[in-house]
C-alpha positions as CSV (number, residue, x, y, z in Angstrom):
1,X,261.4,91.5,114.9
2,X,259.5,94.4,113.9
3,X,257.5,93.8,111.1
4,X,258.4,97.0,108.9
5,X,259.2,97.5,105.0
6,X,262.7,97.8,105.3
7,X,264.7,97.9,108.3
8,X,266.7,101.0,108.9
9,X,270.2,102.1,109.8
10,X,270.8,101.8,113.4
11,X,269.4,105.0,115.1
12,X,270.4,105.1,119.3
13,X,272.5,104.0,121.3
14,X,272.5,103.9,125.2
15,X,274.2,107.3,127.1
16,X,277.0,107.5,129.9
17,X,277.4,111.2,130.1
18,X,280.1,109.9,132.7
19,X,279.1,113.1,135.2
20,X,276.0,114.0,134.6
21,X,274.5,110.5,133.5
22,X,276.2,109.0,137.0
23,X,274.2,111.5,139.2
24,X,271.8,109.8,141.6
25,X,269.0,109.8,139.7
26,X,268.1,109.7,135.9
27,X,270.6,107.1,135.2
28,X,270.2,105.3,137.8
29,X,267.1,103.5,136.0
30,X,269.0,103.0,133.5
31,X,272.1,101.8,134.3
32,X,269.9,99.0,135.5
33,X,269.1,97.3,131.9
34,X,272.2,98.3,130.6
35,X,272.2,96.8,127.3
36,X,274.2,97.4,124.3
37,X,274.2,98.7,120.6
38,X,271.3,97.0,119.6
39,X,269.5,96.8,122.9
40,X,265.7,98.6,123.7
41,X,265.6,102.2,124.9
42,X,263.6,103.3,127.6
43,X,262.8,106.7,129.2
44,X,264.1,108.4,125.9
45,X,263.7,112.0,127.1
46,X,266.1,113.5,124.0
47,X,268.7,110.4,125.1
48,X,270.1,109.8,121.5
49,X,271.5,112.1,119.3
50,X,269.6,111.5,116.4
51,X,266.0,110.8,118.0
52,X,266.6,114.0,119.8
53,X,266.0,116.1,116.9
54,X,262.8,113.6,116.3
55,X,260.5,114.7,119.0
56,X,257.2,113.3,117.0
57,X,259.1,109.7,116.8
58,X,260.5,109.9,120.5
59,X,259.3,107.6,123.1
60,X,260.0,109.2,126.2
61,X,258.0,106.1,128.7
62,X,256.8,102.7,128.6
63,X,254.4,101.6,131.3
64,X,252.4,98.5,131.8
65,X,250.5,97.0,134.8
66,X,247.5,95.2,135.7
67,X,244.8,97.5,135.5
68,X,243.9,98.4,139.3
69,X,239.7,98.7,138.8
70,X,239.5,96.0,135.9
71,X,242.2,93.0,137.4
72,X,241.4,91.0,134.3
73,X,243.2,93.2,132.0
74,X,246.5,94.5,131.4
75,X,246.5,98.3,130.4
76,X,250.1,99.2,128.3
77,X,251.1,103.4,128.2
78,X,253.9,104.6,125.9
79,X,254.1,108.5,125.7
80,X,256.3,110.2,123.0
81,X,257.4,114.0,122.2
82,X,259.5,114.6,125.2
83,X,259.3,118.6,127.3
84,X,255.9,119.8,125.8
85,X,256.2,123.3,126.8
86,X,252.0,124.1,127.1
87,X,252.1,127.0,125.5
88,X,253.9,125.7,122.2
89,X,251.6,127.0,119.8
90,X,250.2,128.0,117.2
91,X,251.4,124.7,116.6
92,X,250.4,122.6,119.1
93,X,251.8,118.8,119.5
94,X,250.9,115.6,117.3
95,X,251.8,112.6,116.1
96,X,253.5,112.2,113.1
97,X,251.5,111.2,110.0
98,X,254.4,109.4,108.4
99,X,255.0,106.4,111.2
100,X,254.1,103.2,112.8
101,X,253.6,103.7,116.4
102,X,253.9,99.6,117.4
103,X,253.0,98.1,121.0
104,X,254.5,95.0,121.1
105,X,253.9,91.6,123.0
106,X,256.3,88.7,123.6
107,X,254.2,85.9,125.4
108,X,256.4,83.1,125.4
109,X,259.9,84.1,126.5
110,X,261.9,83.8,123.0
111,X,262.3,87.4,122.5
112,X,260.6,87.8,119.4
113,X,257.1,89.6,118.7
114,X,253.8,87.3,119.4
115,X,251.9,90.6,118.8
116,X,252.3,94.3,117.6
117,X,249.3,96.6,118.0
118,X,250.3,99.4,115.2
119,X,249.0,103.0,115.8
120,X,249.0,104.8,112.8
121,X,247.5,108.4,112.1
122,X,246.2,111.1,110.2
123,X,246.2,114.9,110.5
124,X,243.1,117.3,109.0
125,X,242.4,120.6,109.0
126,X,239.3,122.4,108.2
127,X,240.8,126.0,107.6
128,X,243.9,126.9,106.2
129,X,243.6,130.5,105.7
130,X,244.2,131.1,109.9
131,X,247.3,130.3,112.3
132,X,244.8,129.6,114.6
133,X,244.8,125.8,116.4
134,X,241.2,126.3,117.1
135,X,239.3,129.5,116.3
136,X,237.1,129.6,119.0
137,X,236.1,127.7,122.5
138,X,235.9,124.2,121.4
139,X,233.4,121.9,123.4
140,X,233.4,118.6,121.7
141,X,236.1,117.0,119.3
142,X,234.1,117.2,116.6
143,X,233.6,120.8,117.3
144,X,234.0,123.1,114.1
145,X,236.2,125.5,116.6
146,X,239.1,122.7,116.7
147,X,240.5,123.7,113.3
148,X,243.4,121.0,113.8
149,X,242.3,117.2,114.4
150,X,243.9,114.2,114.7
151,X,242.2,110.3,114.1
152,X,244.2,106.8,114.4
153,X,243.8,103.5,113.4
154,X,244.8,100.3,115.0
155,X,246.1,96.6,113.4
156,X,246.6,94.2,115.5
157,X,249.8,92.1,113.7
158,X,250.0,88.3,115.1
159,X,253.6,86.8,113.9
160,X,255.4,83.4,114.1
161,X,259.1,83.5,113.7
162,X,259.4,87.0,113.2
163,X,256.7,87.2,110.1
164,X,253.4,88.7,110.3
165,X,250.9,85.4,110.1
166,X,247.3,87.2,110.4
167,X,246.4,91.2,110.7
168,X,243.1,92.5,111.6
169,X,241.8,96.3,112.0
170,X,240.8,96.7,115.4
171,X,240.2,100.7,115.5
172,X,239.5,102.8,112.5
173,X,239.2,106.2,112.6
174,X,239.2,106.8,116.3
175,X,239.5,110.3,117.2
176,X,242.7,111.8,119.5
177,X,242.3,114.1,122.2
178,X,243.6,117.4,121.2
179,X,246.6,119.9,122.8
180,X,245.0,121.6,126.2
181,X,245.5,124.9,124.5
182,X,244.0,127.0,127.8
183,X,240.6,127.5,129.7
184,X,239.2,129.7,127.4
185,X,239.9,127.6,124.2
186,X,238.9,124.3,126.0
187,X,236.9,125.2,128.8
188,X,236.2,121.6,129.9
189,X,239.3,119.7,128.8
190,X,238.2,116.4,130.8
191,X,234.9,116.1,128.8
192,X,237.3,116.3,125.9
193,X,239.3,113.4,127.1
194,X,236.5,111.4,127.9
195,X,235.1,111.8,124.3
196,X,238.7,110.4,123.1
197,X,238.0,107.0,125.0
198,X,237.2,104.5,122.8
199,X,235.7,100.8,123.3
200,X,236.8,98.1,121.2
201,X,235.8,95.2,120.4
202,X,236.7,91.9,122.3
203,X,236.7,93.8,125.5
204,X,239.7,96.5,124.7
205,X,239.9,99.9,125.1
206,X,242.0,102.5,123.5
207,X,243.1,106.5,123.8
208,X,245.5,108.9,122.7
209,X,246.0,112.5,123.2
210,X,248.3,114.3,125.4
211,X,248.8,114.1,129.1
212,X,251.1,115.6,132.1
213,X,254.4,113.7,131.2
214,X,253.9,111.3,134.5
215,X,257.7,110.4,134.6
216,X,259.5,111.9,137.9
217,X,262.9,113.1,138.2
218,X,265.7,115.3,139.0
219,X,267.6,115.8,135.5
220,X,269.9,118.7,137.0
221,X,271.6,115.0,136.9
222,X,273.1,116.3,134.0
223,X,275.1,119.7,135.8
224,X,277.8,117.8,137.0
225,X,276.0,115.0,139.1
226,X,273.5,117.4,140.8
227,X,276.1,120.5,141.0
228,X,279.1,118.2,141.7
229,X,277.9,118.2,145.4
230,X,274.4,117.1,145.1
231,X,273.1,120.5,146.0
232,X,270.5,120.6,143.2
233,X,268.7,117.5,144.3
234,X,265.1,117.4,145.0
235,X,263.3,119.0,142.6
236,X,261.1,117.3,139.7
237,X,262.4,118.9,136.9
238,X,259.3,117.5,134.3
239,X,256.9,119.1,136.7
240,X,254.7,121.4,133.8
241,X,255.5,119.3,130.8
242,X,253.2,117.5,128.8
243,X,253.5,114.1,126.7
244,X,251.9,112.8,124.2
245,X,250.2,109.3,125.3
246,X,249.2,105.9,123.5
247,X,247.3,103.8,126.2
248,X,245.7,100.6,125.5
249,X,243.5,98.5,127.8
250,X,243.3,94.7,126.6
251,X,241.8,91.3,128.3
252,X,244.6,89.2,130.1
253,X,244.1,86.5,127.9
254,X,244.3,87.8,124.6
255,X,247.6,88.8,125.6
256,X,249.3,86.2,127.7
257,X,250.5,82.6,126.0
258,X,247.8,81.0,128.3
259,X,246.5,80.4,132.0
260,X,249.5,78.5,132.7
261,X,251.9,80.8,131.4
262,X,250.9,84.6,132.4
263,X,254.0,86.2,131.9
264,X,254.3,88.9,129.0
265,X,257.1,91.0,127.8
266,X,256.4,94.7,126.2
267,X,258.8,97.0,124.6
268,X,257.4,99.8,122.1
269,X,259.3,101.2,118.5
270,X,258.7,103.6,116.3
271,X,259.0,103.3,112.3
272,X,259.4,106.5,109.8
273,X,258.8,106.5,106.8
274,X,261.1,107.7,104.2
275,X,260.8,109.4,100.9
276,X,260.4,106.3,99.3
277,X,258.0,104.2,101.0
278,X,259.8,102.3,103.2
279,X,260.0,102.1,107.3
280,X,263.1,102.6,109.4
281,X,263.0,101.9,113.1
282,X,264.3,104.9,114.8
283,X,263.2,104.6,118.4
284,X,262.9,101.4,120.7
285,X,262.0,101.6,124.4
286,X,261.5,98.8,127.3
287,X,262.4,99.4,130.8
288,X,262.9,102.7,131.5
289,X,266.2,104.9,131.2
290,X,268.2,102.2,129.4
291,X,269.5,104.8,126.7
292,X,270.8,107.4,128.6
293,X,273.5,106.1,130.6
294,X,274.2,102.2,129.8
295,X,275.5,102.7,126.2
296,X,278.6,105.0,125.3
297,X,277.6,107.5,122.9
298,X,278.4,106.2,119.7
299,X,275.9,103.3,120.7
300,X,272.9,104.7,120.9
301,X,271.3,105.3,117.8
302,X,272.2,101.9,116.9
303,X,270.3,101.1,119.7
304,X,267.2,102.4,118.8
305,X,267.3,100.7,115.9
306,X,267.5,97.2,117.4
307,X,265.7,94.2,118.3
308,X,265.1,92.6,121.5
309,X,266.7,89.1,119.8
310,X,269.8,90.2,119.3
311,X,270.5,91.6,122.8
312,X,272.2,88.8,124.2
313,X,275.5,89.6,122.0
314,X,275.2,93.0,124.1
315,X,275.4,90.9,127.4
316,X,278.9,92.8,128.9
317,X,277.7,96.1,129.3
318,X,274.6,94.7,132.0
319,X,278.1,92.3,133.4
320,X,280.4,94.9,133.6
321,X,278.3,98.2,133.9
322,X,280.0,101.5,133.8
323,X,277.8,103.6,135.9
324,X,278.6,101.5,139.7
325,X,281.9,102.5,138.7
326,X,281.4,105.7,138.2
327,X,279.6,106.2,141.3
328,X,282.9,104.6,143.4
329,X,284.8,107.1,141.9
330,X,283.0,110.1,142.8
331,X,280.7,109.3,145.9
332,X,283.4,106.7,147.0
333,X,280.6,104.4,147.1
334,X,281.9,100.9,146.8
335,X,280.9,99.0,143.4
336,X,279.6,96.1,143.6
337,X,282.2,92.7,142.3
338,X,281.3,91.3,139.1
339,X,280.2,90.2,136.5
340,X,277.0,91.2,137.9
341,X,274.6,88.3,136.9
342,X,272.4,89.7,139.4
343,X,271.3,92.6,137.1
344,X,271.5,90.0,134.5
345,X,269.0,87.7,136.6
346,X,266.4,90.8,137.1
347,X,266.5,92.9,134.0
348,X,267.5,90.9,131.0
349,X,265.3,87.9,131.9
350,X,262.8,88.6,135.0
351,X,263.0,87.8,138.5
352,X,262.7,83.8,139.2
353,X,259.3,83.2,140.3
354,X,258.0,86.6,139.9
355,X,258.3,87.6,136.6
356,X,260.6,85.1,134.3
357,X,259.0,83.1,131.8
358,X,260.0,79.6,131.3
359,X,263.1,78.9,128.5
360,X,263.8,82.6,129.1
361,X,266.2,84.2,126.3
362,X,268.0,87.3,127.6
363,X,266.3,90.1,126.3
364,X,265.7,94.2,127.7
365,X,261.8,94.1,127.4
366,X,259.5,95.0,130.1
367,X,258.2,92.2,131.7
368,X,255.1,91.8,133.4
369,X,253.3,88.3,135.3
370,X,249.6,89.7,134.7
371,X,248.5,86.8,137.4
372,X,249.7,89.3,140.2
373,X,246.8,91.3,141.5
374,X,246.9,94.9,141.8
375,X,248.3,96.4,145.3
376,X,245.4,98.0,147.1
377,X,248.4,100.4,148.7
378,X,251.2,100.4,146.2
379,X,254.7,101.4,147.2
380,X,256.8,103.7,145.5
381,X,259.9,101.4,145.3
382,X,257.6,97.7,144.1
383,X,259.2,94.7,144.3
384,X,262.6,96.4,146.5
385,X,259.7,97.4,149.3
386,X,257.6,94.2,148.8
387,X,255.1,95.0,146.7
388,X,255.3,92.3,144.0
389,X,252.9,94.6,141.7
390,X,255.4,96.9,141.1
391,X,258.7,97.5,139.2
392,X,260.2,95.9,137.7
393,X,257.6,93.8,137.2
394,X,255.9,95.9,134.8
395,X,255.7,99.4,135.7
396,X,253.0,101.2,137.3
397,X,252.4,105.5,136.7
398,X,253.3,106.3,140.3
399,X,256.5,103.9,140.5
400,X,259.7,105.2,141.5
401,X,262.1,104.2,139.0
402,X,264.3,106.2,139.8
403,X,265.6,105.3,143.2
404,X,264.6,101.5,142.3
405,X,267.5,101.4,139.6
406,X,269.7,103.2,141.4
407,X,269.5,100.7,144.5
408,X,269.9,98.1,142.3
409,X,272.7,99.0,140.4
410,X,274.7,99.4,143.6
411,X,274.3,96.2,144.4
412,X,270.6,96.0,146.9
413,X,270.0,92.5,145.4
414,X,273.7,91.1,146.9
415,X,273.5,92.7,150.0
416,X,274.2,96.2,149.7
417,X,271.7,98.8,150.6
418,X,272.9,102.0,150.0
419,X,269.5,104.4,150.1
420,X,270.3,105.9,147.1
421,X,267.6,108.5,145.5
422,X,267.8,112.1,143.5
423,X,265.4,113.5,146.2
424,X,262.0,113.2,143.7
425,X,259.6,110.6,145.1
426,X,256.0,111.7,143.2
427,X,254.6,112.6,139.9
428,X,253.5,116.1,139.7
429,X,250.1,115.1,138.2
430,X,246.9,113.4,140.0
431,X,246.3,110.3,138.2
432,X,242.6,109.0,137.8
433,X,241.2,105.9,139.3
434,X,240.1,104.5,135.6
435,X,241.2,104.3,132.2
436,X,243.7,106.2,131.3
437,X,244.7,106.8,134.5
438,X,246.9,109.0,132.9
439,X,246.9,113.3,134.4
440,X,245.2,115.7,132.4
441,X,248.1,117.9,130.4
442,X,249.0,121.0,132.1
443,X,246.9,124.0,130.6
444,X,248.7,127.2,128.1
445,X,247.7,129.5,130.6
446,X,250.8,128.8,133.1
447,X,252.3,131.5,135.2
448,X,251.0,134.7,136.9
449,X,247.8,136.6,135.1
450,X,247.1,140.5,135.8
451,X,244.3,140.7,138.4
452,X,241.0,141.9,137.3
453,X,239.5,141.8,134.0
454,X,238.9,144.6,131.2
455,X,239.9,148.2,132.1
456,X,241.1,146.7,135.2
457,X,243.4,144.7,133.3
458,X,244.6,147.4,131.0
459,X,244.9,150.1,133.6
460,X,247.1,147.9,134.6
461,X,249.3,147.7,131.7
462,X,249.1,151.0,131.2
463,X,250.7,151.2,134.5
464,X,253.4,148.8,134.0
465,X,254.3,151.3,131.4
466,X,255.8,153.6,134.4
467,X,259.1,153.9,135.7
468,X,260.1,152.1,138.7
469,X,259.2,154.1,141.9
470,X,256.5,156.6,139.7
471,X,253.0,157.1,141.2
472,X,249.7,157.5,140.2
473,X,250.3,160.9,139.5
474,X,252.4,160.1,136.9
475,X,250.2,158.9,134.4
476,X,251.0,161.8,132.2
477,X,253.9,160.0,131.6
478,X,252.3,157.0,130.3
479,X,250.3,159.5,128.1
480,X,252.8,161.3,126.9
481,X,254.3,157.5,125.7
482,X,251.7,157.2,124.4
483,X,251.5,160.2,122.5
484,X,255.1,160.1,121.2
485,X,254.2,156.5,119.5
486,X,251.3,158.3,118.0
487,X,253.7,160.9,116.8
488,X,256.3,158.3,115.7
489,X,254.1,156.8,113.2
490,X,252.7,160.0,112.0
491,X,256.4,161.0,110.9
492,X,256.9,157.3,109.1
493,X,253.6,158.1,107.6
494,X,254.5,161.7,106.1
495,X,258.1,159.7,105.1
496,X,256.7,157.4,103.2
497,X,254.2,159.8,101.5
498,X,257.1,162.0,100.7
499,X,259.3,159.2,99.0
500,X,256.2,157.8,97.0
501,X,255.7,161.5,95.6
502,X,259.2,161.8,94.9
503,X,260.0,158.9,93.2
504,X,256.4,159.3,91.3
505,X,258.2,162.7,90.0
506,X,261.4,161.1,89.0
507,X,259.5,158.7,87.0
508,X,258.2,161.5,84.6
């Protein structure tokens, strides 16, 4: 279990949203690893009603894969604070000061934590008489411009039975890549992100910072399946947003049980702290889209306050999911029969010589055989298209989850194929080829910009100050504007004058 001061009151649970949740394509994923109260939580964008009002403690992904340039390690992504609008300011996104940020690694099957890499962080500021997020261009992260910083720290925990056994500082003070704020506050945001790459020790690499939220999908899911006639599919509804990323880079074998037994299962929590010390679990995430649309409603904050152990007892909703009937009811697509020990097989304890480790207890974690070597081509649907390398065996940036769950849930491991998919089959963003692979966040300056600079630009506003179908000969219009505003504060001027003289009189 999470090794935490206290553990908190359940905090998620695992959404149907019956219409919306059903639609082709966010649920989909998650319908696969349907779990219980309890159960992990995966693809938590706002999927619980209390994290949802927790952005900063949100996990929104969970990837992991064998890294594609360095096959000898495993590299592990979990992004948090869901819809990042780009322009949030003045202030921008973080991560919360008061939480544990955990990574954790099950190595041998049982469910329980073999390691936890812990993320925790601190917030500065170097001015506090401006509003400002940076007060000027900022060119390195130590730049005296970037008036809001960020730096983490990093224990790795190693536990037996569910109690911590040794912990060791492995980062201190390692500096996060800030909010893109725009081209003229960060004029080269990738030399930024470099500069928030950090080496560690033992071969491991870390960085955090934000990123273009990599996850692809079609959440009009939610209008009534896709409009009630799937007319709204098609269109990647995260396209501009902006996450903020944890991804860590670590040797195969510091990670896996050993040679013989390369199979690893990784979930990620979050712990808050209250006001008197002590640490509640309030957000759990494994494979992705769990949350939203396995668990009814009053489930799923407990479920973000679970353990993997305990899933097990949560074994009827992945037997008798809801969402294949849902599906049948509306698309008259047939459900598949159960129980459905198929999904059972796949998602709660790994696919039989792929990605199941020996003495397997039923648990929602994302597993991952780090023996498989990276697909030179990778496919979009993994393991469903061939590629072994792919979901859900671990999960890679550019897999498509989506449409993989979906398939599944209808039944594409006993024979029936329907083709399902909500229309989205790419991430928005252009991964790198290298650590952290991750797209560079979209920039504050979205959207349309007048054309021309200086007294280009504000001739321009001064035009957009004229009435629709006015010319250029009209500009006495804008002066006479103009002039009237001038005129307007003149008489709140003399107003004002006028009461502070006549109250000064009343006064004698």
């Amino acid at each position: 279990m999470t090794p935490i001061s206290r553990n908190g009151v359940s905090r998620r649970g695992i959404a149907t949203l019956i219409c919306g949740a059903l639609a082709a394509g966010g649920l989909a994923a998650a319908g696969v690893t349907a779990l219980e109260p309890g159960a992990a939580s995966a693809s938590s964008h706002r999927e619980a009603p209390l994290i949802s009002g927790q952005p900063q403690y949100d996990n929104t992904d969970l990837y992991a894969f064998v890294s594609p340039d360095k096959p000898d390690t495993t590299t592990i992504i979990a992004n948090f604070v869901p819809f990042e609008e780009p322009a949030g300011g003045p202030n921008f996104y973080t991560f919360a000061d008061d939480a544990q940020y955990d990574l954790h690694v099950d190595n041998n099957g049982d469910a329980q934590d073999d390691l936890v890499f812990r993320y925790t962080f601190k917030t500065h500021r170097k001015n506090g008489n401006t509003f400002l997020y940076n007060t000027g261009p900022v060119k390195s992260l130590d730049d005296p411009n970037l008036n809001i910083t960020q730096t983490y720290d990093i224990d790795l925990l190693k536990l037996r039975k569910q109690r911590v056994v040794y912990r060791t500082r492995i980062a201190d003070d390692v500096p996060v890549a800030p909010s893109n704020v725009g081209k003229a506050s960060m004029p080269d945001y990738g030399k930024l992100r470099d500069q928030a790459v950090h080496k560690l020790a033992g071969g491991a690499t870390t960085f955090a910072g934000q990123a273009a939220d990599p996850f692809f999908a079609d959440l009009r899911v939610f209008d009534l399946l896709y409009g009630g006639n799937l007319s709204e599919v098609g269109n990647n509804t995260l396209k501009g947003y902006n996450v903020n990323s944890l991804a860590l880079q670590v040797p195969n074998d510091l990670i896996t049980e050993s040679k013989y037994q390369p199979v690893v299962g990784i979930w990620s929590t979050v712990q808050r702290r209250d006001a008197r010390g002590y640490y509640s679990q309030v957000s759990r995430l494994g494979n992705p889209l769990v949350n939203e649309v396995v668990n009814p409603q009053k489930d799923k904050d407990r479920f973000n306050a679970s353990q993997p152990y305990d899933d097990a007892r949560f074994l009827k909703n992945v037997t008798n999911p809801e969402l294949p009937k849902l599906i049948e009811q509306i698309y008259k697509i047939k459900a598949p029969s159960e129980p459905r020990n198929d999904l059972v097989e796949v998602f709660l304890k790994g696919v039989k010589g792929l990605n199941q480790p020996p003495n397997v207890r039923p648990s929602e974690e994302l597993r991952l055989n780090t023996s498989i070597k990276p697909a030179a081509q990778p496919k979009r649907l993994g393991v469903l298209d061939g590629d072994n390398a792919g979901f859900p065996n671990g999960r890679r940036l550019t897999d498509d989850v989506i449409d993989e769950a979906l398939q599944v849930m209808e039944g594409f491991l006993v024979g029936q194929k329907t083709g399902l998919s909500d229309g989205v089959d790419v991430s928005d963003g252009k991964f790198g080829n290298s650590f952290p692979y991750l797209a560079e966040p979209n920039s504050g300056s979205r959207g349309p910009l007048a054309k021309g600079n200086g007294n280009n630009v504000r001739s321009q506003l001064a035009d957009g100050l004229m009435p629709t179908g006015s010319n250029g000969s009209n500009t006495t219009l804008v002066a006479a504007s103009a002039a009237g505003g001038v005129a307007g504060v003149l008489l709140i001027g003399t107003a004002v004058m006028w009461w502070r003289r006549r109250t000064r009189y009343r006064a004698y």
